[in-house]
LUMLUMDO-508693 format. One record per residue: residue in three letters; x, y, z of N, C-alpha, C in turn. Coordinates in steps of 0.05 Angstrom, whole numbers, plus 5000, padded with zeros to 4 digits. Example, Ala and Ser with C-alpha at 12.3 -4.5 7.8 and 13.67 -1.06 7.14 Angstrom:
Ala526448865156524649105156526449345156
Ser525749555142527349795143525850015157
This chain:
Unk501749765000500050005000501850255000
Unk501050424985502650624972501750925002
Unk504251075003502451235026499851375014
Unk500151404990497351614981496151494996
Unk495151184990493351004991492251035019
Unk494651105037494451055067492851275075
Unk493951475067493151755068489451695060
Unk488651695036486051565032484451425046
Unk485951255060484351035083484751215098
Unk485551315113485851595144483751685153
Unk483051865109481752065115478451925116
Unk479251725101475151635100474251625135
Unk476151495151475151395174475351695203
Unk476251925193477452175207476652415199
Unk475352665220473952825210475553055224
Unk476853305223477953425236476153725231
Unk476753885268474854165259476654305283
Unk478854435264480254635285479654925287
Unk480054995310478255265319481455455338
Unk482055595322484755725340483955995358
Unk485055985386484656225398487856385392
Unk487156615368489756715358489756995375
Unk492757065369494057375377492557485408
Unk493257355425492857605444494957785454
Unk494257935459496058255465495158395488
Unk496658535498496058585524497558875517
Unk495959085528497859355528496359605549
Unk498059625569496459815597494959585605
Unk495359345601494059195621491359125606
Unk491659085585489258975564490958795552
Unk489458645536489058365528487958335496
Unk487958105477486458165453486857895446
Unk484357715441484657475438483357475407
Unk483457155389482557195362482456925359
Unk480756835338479556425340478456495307
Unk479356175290477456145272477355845272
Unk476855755248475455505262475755375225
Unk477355075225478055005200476654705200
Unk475354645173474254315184476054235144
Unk476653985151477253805129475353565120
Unk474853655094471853455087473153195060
Unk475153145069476652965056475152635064
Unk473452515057472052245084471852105057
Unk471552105033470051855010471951804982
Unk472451644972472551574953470351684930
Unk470451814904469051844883469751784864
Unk467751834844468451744816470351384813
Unk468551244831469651004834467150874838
Unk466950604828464450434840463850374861
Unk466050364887465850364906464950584924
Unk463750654943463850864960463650904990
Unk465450905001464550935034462851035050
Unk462850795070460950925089460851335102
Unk460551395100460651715116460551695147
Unk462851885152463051985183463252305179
Unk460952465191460852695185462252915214
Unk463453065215462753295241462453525240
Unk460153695244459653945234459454025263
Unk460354345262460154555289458654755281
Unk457154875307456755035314458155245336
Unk456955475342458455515368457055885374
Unk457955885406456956075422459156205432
Unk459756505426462056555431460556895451
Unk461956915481461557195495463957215508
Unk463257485517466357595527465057815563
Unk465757815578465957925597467958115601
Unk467258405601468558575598467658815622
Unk465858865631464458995647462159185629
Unk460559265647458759485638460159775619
Unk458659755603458760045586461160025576
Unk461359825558463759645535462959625512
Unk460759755507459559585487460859745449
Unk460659975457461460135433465059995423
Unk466959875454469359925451469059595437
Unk466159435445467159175439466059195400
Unk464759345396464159395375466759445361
Unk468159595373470259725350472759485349
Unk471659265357474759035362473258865338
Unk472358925319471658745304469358565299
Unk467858755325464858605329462858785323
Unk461958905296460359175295457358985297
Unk457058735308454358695320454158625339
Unk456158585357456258475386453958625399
Unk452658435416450358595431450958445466
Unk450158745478450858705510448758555528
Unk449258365535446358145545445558365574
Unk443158285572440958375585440258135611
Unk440058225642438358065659436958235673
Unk434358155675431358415677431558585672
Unk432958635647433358925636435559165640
Unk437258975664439959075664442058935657
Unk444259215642446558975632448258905645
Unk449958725637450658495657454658555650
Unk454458755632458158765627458958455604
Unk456358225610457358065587456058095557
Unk457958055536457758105505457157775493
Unk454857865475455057655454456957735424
Unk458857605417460157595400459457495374
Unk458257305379457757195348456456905361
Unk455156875334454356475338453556385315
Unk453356155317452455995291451955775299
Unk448455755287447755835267445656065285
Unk444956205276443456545288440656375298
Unk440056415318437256265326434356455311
Unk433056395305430956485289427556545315
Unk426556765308424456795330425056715351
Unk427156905366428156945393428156625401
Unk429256485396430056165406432656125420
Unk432856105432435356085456437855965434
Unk440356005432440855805412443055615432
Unk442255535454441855275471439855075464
Unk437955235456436155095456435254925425
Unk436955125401436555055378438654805369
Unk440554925381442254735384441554365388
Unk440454415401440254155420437154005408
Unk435354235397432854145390432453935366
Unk429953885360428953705349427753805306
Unk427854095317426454235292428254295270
Unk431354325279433854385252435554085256
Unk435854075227437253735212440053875217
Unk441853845232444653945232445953775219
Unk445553575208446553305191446253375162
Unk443053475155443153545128444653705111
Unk445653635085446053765078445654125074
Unk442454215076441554425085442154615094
Unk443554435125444454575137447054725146
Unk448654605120451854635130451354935123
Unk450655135099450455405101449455595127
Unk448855425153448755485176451055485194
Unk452055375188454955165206456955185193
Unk458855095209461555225208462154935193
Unk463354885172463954705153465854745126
Unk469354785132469054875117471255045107
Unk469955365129469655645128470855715160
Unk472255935154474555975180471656175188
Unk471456225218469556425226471556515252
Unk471856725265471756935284470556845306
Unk472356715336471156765355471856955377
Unk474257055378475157215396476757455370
Unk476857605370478857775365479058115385
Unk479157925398479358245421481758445424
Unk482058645432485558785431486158915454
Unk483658965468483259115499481458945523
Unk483158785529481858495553483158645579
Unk482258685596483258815626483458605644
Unk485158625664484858315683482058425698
Unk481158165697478058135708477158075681
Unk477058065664475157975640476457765640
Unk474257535625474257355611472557295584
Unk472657035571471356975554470156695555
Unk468056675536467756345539466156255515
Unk466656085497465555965482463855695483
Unk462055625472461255375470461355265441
Unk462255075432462455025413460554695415
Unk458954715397456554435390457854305366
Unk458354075375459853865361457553625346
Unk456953595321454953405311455853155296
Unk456352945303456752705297454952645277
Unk454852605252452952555235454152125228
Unk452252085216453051865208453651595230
Unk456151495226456551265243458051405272
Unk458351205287458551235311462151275319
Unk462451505333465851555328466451595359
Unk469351525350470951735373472052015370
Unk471152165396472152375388474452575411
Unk475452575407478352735418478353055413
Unk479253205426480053535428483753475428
Unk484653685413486653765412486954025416
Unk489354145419489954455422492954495417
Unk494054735417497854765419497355075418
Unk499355125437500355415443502855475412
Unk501155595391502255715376505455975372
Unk504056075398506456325395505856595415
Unk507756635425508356725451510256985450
Unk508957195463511257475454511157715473
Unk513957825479513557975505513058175495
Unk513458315467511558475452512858775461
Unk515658785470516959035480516859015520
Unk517159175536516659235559516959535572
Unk514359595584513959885590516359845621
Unk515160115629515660195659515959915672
Unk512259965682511759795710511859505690
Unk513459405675513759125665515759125671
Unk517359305655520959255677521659245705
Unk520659435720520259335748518559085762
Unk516859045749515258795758517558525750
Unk518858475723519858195718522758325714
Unk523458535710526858555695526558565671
Unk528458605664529358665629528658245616
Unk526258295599526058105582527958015574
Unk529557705571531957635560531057385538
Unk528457195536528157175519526157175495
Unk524157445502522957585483519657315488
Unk519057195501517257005509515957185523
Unk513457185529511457375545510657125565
Unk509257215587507957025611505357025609
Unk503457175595501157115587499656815590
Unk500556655576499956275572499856265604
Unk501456355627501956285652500156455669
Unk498556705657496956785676494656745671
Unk493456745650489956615642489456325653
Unk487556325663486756115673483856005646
Unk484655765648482455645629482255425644
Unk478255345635478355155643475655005621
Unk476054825614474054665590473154435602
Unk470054385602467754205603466853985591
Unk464753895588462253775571460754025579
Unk459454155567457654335574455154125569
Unk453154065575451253865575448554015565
Unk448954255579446354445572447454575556
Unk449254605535450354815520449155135525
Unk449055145556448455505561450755585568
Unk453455535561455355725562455955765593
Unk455055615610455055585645456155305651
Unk459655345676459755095677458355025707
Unk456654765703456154685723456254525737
Unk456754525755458854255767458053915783
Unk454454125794453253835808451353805797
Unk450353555797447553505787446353465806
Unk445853535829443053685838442053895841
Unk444254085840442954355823443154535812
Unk444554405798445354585767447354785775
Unk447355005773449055215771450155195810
Unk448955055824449355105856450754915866
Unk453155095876455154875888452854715909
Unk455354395918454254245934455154215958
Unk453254175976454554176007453353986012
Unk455253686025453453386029454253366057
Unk453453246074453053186101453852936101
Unk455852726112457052516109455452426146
Unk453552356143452552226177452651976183
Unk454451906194455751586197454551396224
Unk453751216218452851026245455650976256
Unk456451026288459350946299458150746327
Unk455650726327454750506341456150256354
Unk456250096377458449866377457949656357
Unk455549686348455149426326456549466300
Unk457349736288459749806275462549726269
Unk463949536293465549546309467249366281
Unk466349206271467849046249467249226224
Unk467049396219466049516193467049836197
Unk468549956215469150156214471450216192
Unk473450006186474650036167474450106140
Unk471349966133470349936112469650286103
Unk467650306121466950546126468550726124
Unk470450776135472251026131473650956103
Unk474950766091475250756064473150906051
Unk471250746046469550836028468351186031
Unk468051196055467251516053468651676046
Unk471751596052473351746042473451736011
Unk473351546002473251555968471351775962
Unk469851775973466851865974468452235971
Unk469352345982470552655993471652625962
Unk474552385958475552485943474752625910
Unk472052525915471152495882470252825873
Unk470152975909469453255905470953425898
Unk470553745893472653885880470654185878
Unk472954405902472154695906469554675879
Unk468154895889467754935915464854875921
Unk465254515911463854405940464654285963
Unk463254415986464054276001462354026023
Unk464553916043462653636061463553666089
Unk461353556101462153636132461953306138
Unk463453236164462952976179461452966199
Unk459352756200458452736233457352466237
Unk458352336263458152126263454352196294
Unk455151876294452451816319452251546332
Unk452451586358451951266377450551396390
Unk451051356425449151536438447751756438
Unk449851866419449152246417450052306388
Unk450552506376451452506361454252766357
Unk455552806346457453076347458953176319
Unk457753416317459053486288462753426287
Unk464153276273467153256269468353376252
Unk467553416228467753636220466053786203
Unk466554086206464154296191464654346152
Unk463254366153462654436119465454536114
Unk467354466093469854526087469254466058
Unk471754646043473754536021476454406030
Unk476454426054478854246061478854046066
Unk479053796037477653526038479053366059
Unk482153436060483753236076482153246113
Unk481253526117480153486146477753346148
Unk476453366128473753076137474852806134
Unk476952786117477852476120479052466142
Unk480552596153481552646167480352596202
Unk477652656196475752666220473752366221
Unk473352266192472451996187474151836194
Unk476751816193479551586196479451636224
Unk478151806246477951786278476451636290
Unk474351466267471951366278472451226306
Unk471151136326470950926339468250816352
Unk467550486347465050476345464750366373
Unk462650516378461550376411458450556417
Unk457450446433454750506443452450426431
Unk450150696428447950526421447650676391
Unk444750746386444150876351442251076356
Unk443051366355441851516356441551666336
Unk440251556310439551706288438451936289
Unk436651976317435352346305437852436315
Unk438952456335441152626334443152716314
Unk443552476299445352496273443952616254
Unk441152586257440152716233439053016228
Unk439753136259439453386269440953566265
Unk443453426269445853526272446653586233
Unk446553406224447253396191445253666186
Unk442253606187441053866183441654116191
Unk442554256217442954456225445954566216
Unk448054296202449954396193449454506167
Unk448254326150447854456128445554756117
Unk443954726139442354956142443955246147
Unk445555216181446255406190449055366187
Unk450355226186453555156189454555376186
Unk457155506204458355716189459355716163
Unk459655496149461255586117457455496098
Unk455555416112453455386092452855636079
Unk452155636054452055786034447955666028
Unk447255986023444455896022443955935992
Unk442055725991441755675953443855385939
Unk445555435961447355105952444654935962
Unk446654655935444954395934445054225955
Unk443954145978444254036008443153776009
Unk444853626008446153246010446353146039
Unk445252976044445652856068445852496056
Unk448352376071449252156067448451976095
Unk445951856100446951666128447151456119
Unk448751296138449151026139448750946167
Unk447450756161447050536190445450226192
Unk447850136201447849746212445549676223
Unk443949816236441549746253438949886253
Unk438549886278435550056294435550276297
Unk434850516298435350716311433350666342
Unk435450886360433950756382429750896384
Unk429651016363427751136369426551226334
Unk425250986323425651036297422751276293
Unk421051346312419151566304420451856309
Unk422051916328423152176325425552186307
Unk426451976287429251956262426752036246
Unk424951986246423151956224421652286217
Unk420952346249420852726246423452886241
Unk425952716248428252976238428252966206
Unk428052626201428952606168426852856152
Unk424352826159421353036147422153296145
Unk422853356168423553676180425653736161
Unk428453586151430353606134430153536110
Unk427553316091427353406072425953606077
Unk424053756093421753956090423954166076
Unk425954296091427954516088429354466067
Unk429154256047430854256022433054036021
Unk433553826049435153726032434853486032
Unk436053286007436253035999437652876014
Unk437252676024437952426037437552266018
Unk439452146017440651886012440951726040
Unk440851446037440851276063442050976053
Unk443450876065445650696063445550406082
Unk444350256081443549996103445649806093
Unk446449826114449349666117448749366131
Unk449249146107448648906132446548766134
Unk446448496141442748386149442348536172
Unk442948646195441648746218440849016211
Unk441149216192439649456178437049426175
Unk435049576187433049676181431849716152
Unk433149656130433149726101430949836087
Unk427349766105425749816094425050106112
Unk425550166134426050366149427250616129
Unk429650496129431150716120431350796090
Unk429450636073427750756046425550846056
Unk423750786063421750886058420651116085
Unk421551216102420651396121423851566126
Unk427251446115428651706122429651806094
Unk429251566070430851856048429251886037
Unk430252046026428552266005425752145981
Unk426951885975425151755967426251485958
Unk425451255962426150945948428450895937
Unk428051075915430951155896433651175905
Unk432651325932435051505949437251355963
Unk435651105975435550795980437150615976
Unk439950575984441250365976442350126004
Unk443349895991444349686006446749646009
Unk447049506029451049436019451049196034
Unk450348926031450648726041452348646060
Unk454148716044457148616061458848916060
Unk460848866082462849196083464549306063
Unk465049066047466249046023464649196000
Unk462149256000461149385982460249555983
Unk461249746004461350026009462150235998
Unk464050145983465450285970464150335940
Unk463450095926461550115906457850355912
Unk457450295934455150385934455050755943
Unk457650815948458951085959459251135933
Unk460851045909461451145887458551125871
Unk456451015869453751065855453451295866
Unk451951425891452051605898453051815897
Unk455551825894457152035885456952115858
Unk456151895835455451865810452952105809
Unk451652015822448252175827448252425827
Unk450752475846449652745868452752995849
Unk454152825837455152935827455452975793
Unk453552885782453552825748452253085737
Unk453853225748453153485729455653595706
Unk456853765705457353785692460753815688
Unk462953595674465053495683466653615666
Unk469053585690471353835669472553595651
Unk473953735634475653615609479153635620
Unk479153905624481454015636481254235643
Unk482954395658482854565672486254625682
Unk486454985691488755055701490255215681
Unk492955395681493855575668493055515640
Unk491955755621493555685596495355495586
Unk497555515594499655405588499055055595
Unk498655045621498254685628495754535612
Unk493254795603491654615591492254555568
Unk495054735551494954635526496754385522
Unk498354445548500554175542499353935543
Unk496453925562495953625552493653645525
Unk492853865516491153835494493453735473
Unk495853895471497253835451497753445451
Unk497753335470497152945469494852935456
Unk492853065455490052955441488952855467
Unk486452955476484952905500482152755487
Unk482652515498480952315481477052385501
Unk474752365492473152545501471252235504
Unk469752255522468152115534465252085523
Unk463951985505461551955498459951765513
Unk459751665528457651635552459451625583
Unk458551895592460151865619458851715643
Unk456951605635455051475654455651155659
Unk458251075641459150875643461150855638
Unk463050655645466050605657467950625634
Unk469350685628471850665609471051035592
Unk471950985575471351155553470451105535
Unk467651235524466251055506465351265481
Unk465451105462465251305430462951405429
Unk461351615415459851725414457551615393
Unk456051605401453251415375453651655355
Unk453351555331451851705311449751815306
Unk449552145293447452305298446752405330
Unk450652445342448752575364450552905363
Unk450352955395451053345388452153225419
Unk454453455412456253515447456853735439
Unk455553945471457054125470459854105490
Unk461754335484464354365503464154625504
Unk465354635523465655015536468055005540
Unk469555225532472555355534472555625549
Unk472655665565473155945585475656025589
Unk475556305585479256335591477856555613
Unk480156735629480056845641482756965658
Unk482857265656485557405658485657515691
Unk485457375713484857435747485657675747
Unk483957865759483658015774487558175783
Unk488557915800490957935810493657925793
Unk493057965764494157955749496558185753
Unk499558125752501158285757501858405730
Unk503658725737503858835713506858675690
Unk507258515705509058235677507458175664
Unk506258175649504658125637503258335609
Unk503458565618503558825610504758805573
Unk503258775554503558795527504458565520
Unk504358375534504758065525503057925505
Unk503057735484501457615470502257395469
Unk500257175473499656875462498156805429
Unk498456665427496156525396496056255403
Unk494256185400493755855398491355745384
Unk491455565380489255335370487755165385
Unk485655105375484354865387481854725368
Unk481554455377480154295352479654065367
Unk478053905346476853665350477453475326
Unk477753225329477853085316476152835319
Unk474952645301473552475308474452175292
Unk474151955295475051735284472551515295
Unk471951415263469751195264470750935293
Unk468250865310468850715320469350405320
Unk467650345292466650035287469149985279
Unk470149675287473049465277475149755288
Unk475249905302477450005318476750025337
Unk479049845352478549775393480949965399
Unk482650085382484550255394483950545381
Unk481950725393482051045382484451155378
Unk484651305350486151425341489351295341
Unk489750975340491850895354493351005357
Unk493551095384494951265404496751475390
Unk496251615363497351805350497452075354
Unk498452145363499352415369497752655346
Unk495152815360494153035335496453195319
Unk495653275298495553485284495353695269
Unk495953955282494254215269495854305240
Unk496554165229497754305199493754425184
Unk492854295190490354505177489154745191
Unk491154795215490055075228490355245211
Unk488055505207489055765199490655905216
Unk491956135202493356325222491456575219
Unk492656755249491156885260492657125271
């Protein structure tokens, strides 16, 4: 086989759609970012009897910028003479819409068009909607201040057979772009003409699920961090299973991440908060790995205590999503007043989950009169499967909305530049390809802190970023393990 030939086979089974965030600049402490977006429609054999199957990927995308209030004329003049300043109850909000595609028609959310049932994003039709193609504009900014950011969503459409699909990226080019005053005093005399820009934006990229341009982190309530209540039976009948227990709960902490946070509280005779609502995951493990089991089972107490932490706790935040975790081996000693705390605590908003550990567990108790509902409800036969039934739960309470990567500029491109292979059903174990005919969105947020020092001062980055996709059927190894490539990026 001749390389053309190889080259030919590649492209039938490989769909690429690169999108570059080009030229930012920074000058007095501004910024100027710039993106277009390249796809290669190389996939079939013609003018041959034969003809391949099709693997299609067409984008869309949602591009705004956060700049503050009464920006709108300056965001106009960066290359956006239609950018319009979003509105909430009729006041503006400092954030800009930049552009999108495809334009939603009779005020339709284009979250919502996106994702709907009424436009064929597959059809042919529709590629003069979509980016296919045709380089388009998502950032070209030249005056970014620290405190702004940006964020795009870009809608990814799998047409055809069922693929894998991967993101790539690479830090293009990097420039100290001269140095004022307060740049020379802030870093010294530049020595190799490299700017620190890449090192001070923080980015961080998603699954956006709701493609609203919002990342959100828990699935119980959407945009609202979570605060879970970890309420542990430490009872003497515990006494062989405390090990278990503190394993698993602790798996349980680790799976969280700012800023949600979990408090500890165990219960025998009495019950005692161990520790309060934190982001400091190591101190609730920390306070779980103290257990020691003895006495009797005083569920309302534990279930009082969990409520009033997450109600009133000093770090409770009101409007967070409020989780309560019990577990317990037995009886409570008083299962009609567990049964008024559990009511009183869903009454005030929050979800119980309940965990029956063991044949001596109450199991039907503790579905149907303390959590939240049946559902809420789980078993763990033996101590050994605590750990499994902590990680469903955590599945639950946390399946909202999952990062891709995250952290400087600079660190997220070093692993985009590997090819970051992308998860088409996260609801199940491994990494799994994406069905055909479906849509993912991803969100890309950058963002220039606030604390941004004046090194930084007229610095510029350029970079890229893209997707690539590869048929799944008769390949068990995606993309074998090949390293992306942006030779079809535009420049910017």
């Amino acid at each position: 086989m001749t390389q053309d030939d190889e080259l030919q086979l590649y492209n039938l089974s490989r769909r690429r759609v690169l999108a570059g965030l080009g030229a930012v600049g920074i000058a007095s402490a501004g910024a100027g970012l710039g993106t277009s977006a390249f796809f290669s429609d190389q996939e079939e054999f013609t003018d041959n009897a034969l003809q391949a199957g099709t693997l299609d990927l067409k984008l869309d995308y949602k591009a705004t910028y956060f700049g503050g209030p009464g920006r709108l004329d300056a965001v106009k003049a960066m290359d956006y003479p239609d950018a319009e300043e979003i509105l909430e109850d009729g006041e503006p909000t400092g954030r800009y819409l930049l552009a999108q595609a495809p334009s939603p028609e009779d005020e339709q959310a284009w979250e919502d068009r996106v994702q709907g049932e009424t436009f064929d994003f597959c059809s042919p039709d529709a590629d003069e909607f979509l980016v296919n193609g045709d380089g388009i504009p998502m950032f070209t900014l030249s005056d970014v201040k620290p405190g702004d950011s940006g964020e795009v969503t870009v809608s990814i459409h799998i047409c055809d057979n069922p693929g894998y699909l991967r993101m790539m990226g690479d830090i293009t080019g990097s420039a100290e772009n001269g140095q004022n005053e307060p740049e020379l005093e802030a870093e010294g005399e530049d020595t190799d003409g490299l700017g620190e820009l890449a090192d001070a934006i923080e980015v961080c990229v998603w699954y956006d699920e709701d493609c609203d341009n919002v990342f959100e982190p828990t699935g119980t309530g959407q945009q609202n961090e979570l605060e879970v209540a970890l309420v542990s039976d430490v009872s003497g009948s515990m006494s062989g299973e405390i090990d278990d227990l503190q394993a698993a709960a602790t798996n349980f902490v680790d799976n969280l991440s700012s800023p949600d946070e979990a408090a500890a509280i165990s219960f025998n005779d009495d019950a005692s908060l161990d520790q309060e609502l934190t982001t400091e995951y190591d101190l609730v493990k920390d306070a779980i790995n103290d257990y020691i089991a003895e006495d009797s089972t005083n569920m309302t107490a534990g279930i009082e205590i969990g409520e009033d932490e997450l109600l009133n706790g000093t770090n409770a935040t009101p409007g967070a999503s409020k989780v309560m975790i019990l577990l317990s081996d037995g009886t409570p000693n008083d299962e009609g007043t567990a049964e008024d705390a559990a009511d009183v605590a869903k009454g005030n908003g929050i979800r119980i989950f309940t965990i029956a550990l063991g044949s001596g567990a109450d199991d039907s108790f503790l579905a149907n009169k303390i959590a939240t509902s049946p559902d809420d409800a789980f078993l763990a036969p033996d101590p050994a499967d605590l750990d499994t039934v902590y990680a469903e739960i955590a599945q639950i309470v946390l399946a909202g909305e999952q990062k891709i990567a995250e952290g400087t500029m600079a660190e997220v491109f070093a692993q985009l530049s590997e090819g970051k292979l992308l998860d088409g059903n996260r609801q199940e174990d491994g990494t799994q390809p994406y069905p055909g005919a479906t849509t993912q969105c991803i969100g890309f947020e950058w963002e220039l802190p606030f604390e941004v020092g004046n090194e930084v001062q007229s610095d510029s980055v350029a970079f890229d970023f893209g997707f690539e996709v590869e048929q799944s059927r008769h390949n068990e190894t995606p993309f074998n393990n090949t390293a992306p490539t942006n030779s079809t990026a535009t420049d910017n």
